[in-house]
C-alpha positions in Angstrom: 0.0 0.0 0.0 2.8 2.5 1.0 4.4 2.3 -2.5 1.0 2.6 -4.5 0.9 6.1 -2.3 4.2 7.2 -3.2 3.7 6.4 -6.8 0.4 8.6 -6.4 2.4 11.7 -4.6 4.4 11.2 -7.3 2.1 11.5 -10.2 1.2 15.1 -8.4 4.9 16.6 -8.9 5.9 15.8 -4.9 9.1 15.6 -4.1 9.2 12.7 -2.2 12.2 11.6 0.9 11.8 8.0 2.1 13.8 7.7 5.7 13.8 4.1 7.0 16.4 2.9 9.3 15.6 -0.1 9.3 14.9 -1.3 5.1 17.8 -2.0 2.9 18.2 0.3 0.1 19.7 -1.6 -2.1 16.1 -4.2 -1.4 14.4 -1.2 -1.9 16.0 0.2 -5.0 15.8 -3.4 -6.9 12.8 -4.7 -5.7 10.6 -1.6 -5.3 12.4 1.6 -7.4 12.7 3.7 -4.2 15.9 5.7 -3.0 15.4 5.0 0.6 18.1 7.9 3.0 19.4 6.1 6.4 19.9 9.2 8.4 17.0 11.7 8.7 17.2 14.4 6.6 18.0 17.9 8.1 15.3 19.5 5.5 12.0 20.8 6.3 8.6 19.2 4.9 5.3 20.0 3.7 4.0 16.7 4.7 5.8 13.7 7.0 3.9 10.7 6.6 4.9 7.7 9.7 4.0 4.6 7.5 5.7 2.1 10.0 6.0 1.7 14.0 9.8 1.9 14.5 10.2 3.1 17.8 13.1 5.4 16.6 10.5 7.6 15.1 9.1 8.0 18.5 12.4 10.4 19.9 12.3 12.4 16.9 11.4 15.7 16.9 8.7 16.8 14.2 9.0 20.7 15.1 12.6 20.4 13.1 10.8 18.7 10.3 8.2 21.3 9.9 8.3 24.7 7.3 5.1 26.3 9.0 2.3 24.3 7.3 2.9 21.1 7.7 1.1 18.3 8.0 1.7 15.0 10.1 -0.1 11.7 9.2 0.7 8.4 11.6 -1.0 6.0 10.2 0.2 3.0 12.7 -0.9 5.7 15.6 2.8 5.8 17.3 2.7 8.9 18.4 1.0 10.7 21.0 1.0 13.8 20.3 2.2 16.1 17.6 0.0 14.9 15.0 -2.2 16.0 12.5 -4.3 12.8 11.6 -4.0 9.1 12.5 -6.3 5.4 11.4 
């Protein structure tokens, strides 16, 4: 499901930065065609989208990710606060 929603952002011109500790991006790359980064990027988003549960994702903090209108979406509900939406 994740990568039919990146193929859709996409389709709508997004720039799109995948950040998984955890995958393999040369798995990624082959199996997948996504450039997955291992370190967080120290850039600023429109949208951050938490599509897994890693619990590294928990000690981040979002306020650095953010330009001023940004949205966060946890769709496996990790987070307690500092969200926008959540399933």
């Amino acid at each position: 499901m994740f990568i039919k929603n990146l193929r859709t952002l996409q389709q709508y011109n997004a720039h799109v930065t995948v950040h998984d500790p955890w995958a393999n991006p040369e798995v990624a790359r082959r199996e997948y065609g996504v450039e997955i980064v291992k370190e967080l990027p120290h850039d600023t988003f429109d949208a951050v989208i938490l599509a897994v549960a890693h619990d590294s994702f928990k000690e981040i903090d979002f306020d650095t990710l953010k330009n001023g209108h940004t949205v966060i979406y946890d769709v496996k509900g990790i987070l307690q606060s500092n969200i926008d939406g959540k399933l």
